[in-house]
DRENDREN-546858 format. One record per residue (C-alpha): residue number from 1; residue in three letters; chain; x, y, z. Coordinates in pm, 1 decimal. Layout:
<zakols>
<zakol><num>NUM</num><residuo>ala</residuo><cadena>A</cadena><px>X</px><py>Y</py><pz>Z</pz></zakol>
...
</zakols>
This chain:
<zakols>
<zakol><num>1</num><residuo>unk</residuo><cadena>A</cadena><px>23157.9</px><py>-4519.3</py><pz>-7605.3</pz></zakol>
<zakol><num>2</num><residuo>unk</residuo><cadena>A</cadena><px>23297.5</px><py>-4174.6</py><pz>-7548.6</pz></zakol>
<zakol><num>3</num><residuo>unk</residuo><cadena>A</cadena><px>23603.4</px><py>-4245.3</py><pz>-7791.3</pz></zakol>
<zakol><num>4</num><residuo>unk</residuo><cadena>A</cadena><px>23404.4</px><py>-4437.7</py><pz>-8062.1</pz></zakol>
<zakol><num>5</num><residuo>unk</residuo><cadena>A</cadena><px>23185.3</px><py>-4101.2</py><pz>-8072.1</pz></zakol>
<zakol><num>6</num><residuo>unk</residuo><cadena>A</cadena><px>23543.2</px><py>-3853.8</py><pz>-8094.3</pz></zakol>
<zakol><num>7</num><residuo>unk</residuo><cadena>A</cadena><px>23653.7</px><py>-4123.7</py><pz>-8365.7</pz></zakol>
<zakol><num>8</num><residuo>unk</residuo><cadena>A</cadena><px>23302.3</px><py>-4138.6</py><pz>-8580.7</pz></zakol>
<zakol><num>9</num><residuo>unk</residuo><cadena>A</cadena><px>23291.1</px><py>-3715.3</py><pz>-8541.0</pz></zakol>
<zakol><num>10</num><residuo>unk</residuo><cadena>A</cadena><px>23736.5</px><py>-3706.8</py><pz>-8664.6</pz></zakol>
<zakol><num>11</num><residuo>unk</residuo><cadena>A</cadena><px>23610.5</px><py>-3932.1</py><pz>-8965.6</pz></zakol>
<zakol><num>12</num><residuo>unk</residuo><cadena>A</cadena><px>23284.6</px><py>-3669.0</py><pz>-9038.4</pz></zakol>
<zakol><num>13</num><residuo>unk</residuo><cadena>A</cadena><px>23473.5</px><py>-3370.1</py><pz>-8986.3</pz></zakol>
<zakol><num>14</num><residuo>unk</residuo><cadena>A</cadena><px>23771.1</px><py>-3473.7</py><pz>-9197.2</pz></zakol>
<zakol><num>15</num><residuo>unk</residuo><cadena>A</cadena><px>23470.9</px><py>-3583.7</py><pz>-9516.0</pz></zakol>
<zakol><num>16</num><residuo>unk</residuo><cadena>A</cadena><px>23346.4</px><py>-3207.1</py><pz>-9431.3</pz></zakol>
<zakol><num>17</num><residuo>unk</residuo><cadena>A</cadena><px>23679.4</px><py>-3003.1</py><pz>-9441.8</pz></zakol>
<zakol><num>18</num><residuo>unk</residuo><cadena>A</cadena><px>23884.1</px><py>-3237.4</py><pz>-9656.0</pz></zakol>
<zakol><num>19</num><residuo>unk</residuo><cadena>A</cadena><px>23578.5</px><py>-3229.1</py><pz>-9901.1</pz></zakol>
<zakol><num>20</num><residuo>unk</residuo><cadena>A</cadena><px>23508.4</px><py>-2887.1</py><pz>-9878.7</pz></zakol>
<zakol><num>21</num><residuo>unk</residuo><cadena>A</cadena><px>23888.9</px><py>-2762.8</py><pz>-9917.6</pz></zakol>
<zakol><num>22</num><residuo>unk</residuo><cadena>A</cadena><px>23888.9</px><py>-3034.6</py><pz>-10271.4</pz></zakol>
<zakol><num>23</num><residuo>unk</residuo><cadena>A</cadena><px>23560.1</px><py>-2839.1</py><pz>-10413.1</pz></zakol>
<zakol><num>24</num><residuo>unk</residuo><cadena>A</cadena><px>23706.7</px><py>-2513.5</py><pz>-10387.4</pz></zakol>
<zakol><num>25</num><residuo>unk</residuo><cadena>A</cadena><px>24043.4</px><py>-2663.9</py><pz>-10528.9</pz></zakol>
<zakol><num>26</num><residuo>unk</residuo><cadena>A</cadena><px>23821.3</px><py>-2792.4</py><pz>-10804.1</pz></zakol>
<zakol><num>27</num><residuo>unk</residuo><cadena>A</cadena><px>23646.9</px><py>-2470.2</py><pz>-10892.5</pz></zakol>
<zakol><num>28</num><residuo>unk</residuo><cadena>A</cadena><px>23971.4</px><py>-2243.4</py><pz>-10852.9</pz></zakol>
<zakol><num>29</num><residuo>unk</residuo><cadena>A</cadena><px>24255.4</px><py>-2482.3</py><pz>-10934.7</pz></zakol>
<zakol><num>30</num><residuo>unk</residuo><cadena>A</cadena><px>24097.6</px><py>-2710.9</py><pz>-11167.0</pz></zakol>
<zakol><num>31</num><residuo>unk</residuo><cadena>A</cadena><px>23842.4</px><py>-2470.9</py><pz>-11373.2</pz></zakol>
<zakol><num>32</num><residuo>unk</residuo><cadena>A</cadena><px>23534.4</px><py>-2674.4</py><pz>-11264.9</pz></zakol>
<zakol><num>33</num><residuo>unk</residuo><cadena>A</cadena><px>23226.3</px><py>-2459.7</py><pz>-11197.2</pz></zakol>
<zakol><num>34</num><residuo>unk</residuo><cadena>A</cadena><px>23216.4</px><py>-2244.9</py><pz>-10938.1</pz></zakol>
<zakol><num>35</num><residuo>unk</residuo><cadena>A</cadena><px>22928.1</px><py>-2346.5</py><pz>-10792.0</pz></zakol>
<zakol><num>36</num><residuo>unk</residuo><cadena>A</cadena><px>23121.9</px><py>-2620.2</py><pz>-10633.7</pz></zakol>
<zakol><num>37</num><residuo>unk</residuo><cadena>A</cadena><px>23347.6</px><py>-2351.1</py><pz>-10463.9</pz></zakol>
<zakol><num>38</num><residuo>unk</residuo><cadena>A</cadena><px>22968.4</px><py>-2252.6</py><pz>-10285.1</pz></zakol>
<zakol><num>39</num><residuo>unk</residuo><cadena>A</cadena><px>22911.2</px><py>-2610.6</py><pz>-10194.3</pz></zakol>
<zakol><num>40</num><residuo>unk</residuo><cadena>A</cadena><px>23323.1</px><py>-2620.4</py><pz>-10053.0</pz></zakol>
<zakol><num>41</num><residuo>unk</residuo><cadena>A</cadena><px>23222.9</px><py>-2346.8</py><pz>-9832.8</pz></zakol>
<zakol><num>42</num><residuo>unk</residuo><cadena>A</cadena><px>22905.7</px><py>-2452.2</py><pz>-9701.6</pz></zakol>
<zakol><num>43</num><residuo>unk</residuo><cadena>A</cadena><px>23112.5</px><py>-2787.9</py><pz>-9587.6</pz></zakol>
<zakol><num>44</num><residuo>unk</residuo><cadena>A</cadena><px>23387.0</px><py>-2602.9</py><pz>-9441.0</pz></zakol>
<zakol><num>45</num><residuo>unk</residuo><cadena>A</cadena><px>23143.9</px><py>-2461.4</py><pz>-9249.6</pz></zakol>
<zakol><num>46</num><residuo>unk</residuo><cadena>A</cadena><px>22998.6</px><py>-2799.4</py><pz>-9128.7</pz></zakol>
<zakol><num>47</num><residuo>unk</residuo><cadena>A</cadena><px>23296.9</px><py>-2914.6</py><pz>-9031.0</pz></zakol>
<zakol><num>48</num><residuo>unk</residuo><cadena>A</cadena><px>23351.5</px><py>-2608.3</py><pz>-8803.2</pz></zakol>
<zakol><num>49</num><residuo>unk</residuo><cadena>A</cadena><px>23011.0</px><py>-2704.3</py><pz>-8631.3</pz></zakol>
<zakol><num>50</num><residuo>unk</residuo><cadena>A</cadena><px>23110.6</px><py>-3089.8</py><pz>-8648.2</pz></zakol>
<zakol><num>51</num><residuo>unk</residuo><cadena>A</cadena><px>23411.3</px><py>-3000.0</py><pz>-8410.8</pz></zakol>
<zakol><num>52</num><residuo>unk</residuo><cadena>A</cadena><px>23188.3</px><py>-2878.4</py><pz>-8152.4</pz></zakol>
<zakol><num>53</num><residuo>unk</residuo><cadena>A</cadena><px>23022.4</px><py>-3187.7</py><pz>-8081.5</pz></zakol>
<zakol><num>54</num><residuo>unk</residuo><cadena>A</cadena><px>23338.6</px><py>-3397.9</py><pz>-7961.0</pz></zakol>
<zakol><num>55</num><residuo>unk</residuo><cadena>A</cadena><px>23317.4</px><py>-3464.9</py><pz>-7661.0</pz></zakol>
<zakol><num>56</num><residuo>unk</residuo><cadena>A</cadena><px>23605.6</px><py>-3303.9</py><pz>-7459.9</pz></zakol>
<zakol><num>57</num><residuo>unk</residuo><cadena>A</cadena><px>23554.6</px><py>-2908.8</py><pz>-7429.7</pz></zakol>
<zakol><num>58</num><residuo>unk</residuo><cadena>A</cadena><px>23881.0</px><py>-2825.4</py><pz>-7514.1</pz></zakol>
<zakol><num>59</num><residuo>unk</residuo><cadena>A</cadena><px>23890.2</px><py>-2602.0</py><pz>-7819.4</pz></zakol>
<zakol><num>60</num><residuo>unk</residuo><cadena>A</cadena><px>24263.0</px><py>-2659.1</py><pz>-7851.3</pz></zakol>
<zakol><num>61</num><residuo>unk</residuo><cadena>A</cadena><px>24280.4</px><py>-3045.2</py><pz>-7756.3</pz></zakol>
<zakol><num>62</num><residuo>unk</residuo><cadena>A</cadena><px>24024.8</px><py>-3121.8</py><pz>-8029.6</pz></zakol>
<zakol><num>63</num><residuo>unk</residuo><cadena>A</cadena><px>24199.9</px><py>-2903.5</py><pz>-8308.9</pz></zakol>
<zakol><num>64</num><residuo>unk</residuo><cadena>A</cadena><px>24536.9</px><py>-3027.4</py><pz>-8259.5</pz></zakol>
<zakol><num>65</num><residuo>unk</residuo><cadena>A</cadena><px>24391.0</px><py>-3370.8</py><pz>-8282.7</pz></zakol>
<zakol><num>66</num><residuo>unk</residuo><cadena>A</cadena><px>24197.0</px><py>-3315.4</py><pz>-8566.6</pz></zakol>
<zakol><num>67</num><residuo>unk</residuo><cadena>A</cadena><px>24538.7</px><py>-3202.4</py><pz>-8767.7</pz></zakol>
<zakol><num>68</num><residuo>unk</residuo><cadena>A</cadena><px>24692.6</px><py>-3569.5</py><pz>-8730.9</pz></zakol>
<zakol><num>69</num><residuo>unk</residuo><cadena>A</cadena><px>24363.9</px><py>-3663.4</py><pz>-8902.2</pz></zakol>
<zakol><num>70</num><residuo>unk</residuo><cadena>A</cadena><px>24355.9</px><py>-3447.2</py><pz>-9165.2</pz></zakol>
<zakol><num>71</num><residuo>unk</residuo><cadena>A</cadena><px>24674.6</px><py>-3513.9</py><pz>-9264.1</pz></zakol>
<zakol><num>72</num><residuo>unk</residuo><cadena>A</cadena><px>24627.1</px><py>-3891.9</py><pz>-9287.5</pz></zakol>
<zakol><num>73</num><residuo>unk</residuo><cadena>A</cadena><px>24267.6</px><py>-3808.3</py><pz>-9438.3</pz></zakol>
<zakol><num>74</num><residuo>unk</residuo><cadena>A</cadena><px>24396.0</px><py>-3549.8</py><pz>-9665.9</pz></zakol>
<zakol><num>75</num><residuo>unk</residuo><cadena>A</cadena><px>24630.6</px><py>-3815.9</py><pz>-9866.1</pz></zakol>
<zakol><num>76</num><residuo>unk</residuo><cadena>A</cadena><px>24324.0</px><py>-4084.5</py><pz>-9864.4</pz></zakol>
<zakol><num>77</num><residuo>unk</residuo><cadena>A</cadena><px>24115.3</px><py>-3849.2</py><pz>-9997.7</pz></zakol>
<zakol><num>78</num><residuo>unk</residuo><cadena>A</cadena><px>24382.0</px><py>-3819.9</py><pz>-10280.7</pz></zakol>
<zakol><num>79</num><residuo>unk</residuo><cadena>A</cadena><px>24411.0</px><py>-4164.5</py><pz>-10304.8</pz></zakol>
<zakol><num>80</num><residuo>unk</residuo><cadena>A</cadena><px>24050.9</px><py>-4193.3</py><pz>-10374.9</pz></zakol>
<zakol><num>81</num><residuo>unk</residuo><cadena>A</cadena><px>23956.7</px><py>-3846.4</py><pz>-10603.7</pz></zakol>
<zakol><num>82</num><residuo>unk</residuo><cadena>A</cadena><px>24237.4</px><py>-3765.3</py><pz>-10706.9</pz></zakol>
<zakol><num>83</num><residuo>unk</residuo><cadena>A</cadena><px>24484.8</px><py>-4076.8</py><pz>-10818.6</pz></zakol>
<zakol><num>84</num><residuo>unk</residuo><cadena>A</cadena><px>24745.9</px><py>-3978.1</py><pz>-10564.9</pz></zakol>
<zakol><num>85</num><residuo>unk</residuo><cadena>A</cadena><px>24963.7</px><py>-4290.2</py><pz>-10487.2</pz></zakol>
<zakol><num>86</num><residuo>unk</residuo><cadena>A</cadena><px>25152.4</px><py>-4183.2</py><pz>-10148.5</pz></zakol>
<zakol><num>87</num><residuo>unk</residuo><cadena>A</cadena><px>25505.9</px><py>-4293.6</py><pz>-10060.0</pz></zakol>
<zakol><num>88</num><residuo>unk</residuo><cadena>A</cadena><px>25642.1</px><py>-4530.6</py><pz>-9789.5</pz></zakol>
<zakol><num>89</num><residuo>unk</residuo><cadena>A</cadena><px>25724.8</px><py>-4114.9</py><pz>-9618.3</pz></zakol>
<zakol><num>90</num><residuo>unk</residuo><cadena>A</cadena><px>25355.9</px><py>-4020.1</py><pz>-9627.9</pz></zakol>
<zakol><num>91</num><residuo>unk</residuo><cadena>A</cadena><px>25260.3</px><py>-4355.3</py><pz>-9508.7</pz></zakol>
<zakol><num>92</num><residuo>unk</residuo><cadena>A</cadena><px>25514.7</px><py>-4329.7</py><pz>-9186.0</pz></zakol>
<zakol><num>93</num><residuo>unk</residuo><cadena>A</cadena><px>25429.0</px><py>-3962.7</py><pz>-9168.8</pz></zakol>
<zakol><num>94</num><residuo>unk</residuo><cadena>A</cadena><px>25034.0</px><py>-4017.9</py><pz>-9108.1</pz></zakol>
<zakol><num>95</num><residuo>unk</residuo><cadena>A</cadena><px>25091.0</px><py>-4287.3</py><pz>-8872.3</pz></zakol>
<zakol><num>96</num><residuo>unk</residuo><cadena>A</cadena><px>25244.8</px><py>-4083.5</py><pz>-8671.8</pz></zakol>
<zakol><num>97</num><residuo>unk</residuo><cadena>A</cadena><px>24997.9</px><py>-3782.9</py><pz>-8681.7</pz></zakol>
<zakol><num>98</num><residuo>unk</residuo><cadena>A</cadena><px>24712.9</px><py>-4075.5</py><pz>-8625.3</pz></zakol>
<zakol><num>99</num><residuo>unk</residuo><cadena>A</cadena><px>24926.9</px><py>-4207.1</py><pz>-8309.2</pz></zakol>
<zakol><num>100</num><residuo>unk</residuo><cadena>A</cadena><px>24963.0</px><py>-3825.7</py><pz>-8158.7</pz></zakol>
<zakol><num>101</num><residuo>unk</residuo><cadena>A</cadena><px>24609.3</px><py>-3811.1</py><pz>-8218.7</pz></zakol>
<zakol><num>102</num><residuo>unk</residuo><cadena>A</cadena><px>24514.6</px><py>-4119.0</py><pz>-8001.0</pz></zakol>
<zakol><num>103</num><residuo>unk</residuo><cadena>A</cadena><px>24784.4</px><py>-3971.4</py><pz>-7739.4</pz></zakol>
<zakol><num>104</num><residuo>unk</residuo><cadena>A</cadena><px>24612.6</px><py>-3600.1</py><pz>-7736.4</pz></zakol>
<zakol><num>105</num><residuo>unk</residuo><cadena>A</cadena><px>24308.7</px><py>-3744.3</py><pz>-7708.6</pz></zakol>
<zakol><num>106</num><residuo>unk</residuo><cadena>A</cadena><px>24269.2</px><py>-4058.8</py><pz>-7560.5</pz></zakol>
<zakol><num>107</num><residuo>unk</residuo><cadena>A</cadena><px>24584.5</px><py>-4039.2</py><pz>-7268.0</pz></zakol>
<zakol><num>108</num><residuo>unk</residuo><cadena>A</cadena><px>24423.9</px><py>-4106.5</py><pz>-6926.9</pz></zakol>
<zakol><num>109</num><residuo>unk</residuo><cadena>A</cadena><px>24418.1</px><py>-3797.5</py><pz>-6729.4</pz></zakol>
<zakol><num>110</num><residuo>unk</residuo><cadena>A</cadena><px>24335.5</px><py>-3681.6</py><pz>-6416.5</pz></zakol>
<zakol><num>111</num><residuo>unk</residuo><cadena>A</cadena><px>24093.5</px><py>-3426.5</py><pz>-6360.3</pz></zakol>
<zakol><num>112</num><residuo>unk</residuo><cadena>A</cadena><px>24281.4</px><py>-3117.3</py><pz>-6169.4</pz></zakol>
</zakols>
């Protein structure tokens, strides 16, 4: 159970930061109302908090991780909003991040 929890609170942290980092894009970059820059920060935000609840206590285990899945995130969330069509590179690239991920997080270890 432990690692369907870390992988269910990757997937809503990525929504959170991913989505939050696209509404401020949208009200800076893309001259949308800037109301949705408010909403991108109130996300951010959540996302922070999100992190908290994984389940290892390691504040530098859990961040690293959660870069591999932002990056693999990041260019789905393209694919979906934004019409981004990713190469075979990007593709190769985020399977990577996703397998450190797994390794970071999921490598047996023994307690010291």
């Amino acid at each position: 159970m432990p690692v369907a929890k870390s992988v269910l609170l990757f997937a809503f942290a990525a929504v959170a930061e991913i989505g939050g980092a696209w509404l401020v894009w949208q009200a800076v970059r893309e001259g949308k109302a800037w109301w949705l820059a408010g909403l991108g920060v109130i996300a951010l935000g959540i996302y922070g908090f999100i992190a908290t609840l994984q389940p290892d206590a390691h504040f530098g285990r859990i961040l690293a991780a959660y870069g591999g899945v932002f990056v693999a995130g990041s260019l789905a969330w393209g694919m979906i909003f934004d019409g981004y069509r990713p190469d075979r590179w990007d593709i190769v690239g985020s399977v990577i991040c996703l397998l450190g991920v797994a390794v970071i997080m999921f490598a047996p270890r023994h307690a010291a």
